[in-house]
C-alpha positions as CSV (number, residue, x, y, z in Angstrom):
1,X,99.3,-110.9,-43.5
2,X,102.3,-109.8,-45.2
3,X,104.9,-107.4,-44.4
4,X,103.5,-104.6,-46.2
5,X,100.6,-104.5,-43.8
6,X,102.6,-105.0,-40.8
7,X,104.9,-101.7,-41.6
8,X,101.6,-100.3,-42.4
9,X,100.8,-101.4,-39.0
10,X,103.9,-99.8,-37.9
11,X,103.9,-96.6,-39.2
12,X,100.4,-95.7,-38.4
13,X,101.0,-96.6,-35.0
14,X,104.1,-94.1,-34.9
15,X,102.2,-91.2,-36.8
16,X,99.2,-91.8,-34.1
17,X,101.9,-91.4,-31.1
18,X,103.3,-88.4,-32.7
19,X,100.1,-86.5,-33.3
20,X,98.6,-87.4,-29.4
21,X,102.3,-86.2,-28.6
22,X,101.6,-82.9,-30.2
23,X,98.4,-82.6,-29.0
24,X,99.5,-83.7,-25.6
25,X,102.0,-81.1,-25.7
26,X,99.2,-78.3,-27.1
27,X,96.9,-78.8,-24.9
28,X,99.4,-77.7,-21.9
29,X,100.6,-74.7,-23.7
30,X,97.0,-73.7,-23.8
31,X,96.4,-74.6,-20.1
32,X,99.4,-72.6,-19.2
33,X,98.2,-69.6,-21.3
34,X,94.6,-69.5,-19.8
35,X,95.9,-69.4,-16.5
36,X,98.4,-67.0,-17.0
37,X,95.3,-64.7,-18.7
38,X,93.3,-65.3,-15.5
39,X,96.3,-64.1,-13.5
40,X,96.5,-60.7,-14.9
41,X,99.5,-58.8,-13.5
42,X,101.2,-61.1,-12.0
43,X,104.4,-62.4,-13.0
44,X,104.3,-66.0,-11.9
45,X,107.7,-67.3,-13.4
46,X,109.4,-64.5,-11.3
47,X,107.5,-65.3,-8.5
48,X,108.3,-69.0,-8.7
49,X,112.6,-67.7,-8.9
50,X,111.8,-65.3,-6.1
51,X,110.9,-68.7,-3.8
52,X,106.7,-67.8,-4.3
53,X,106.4,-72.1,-3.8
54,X,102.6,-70.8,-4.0
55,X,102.9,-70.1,-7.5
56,X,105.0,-73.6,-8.1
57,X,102.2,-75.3,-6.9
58,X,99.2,-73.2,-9.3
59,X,101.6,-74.0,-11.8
60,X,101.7,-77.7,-11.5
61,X,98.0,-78.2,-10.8
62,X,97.8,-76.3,-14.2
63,X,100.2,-78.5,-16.6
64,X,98.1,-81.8,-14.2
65,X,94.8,-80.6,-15.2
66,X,95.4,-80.0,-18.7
67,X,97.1,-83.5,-19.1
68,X,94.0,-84.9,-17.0
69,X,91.7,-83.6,-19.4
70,X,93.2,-84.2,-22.8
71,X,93.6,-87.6,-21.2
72,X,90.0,-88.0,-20.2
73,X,89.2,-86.4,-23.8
74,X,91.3,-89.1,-25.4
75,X,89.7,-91.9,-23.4
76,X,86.4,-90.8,-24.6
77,X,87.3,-90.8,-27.7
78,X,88.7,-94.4,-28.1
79,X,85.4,-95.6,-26.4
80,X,83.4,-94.1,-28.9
81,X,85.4,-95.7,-31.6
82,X,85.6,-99.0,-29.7
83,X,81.6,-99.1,-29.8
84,X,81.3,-97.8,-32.9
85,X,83.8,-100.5,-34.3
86,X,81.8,-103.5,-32.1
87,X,78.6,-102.2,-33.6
88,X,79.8,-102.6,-37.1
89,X,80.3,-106.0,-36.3
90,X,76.8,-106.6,-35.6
């Protein structure tokens, strides 16, 4: 192995951090935005200034469950591959 294939190594290690960043990062912007379209006039940011700790709370179960599943999402995907990669083995 020579140290081509190591930066290789490297770098496609650092691109695949930076895209499940930015999907990480997606996927609570979305979770955010579907539950502030299923809570349809309410203002929850104000409500969280005004001392609402209600809404703090929806709020982080929100961002926690979207993490949760882009996490279980990216699991499952890396198991598939995993298989599929022992399978080519074979």
């Amino acid at each position: 192995m020579g140290l081509e294939t190591e930066i290789v190594r490297v770098a496609a290690a650092v691109l695949q951090f930076v895209v499940g960043l930015a999907l990480a990062m997606s996927s609570v912007y979305l979770g955010l935005k579907m539950f502030d379209r299923l809570t349809k006039g309410v203002d929850e940011w104000q409500a969280i200034k005004n001392g609402n700790v209600v809404f703090g709370i929806l709020l982080a179960v929100a961002i926690i469950m979207a993490g949760v599943l882009f996490a279980v999402s990216f699991v499952k995907s890396a198991a598939a591959s995993g298989i599929s990669n022992a399978l080519d083995g074979l």
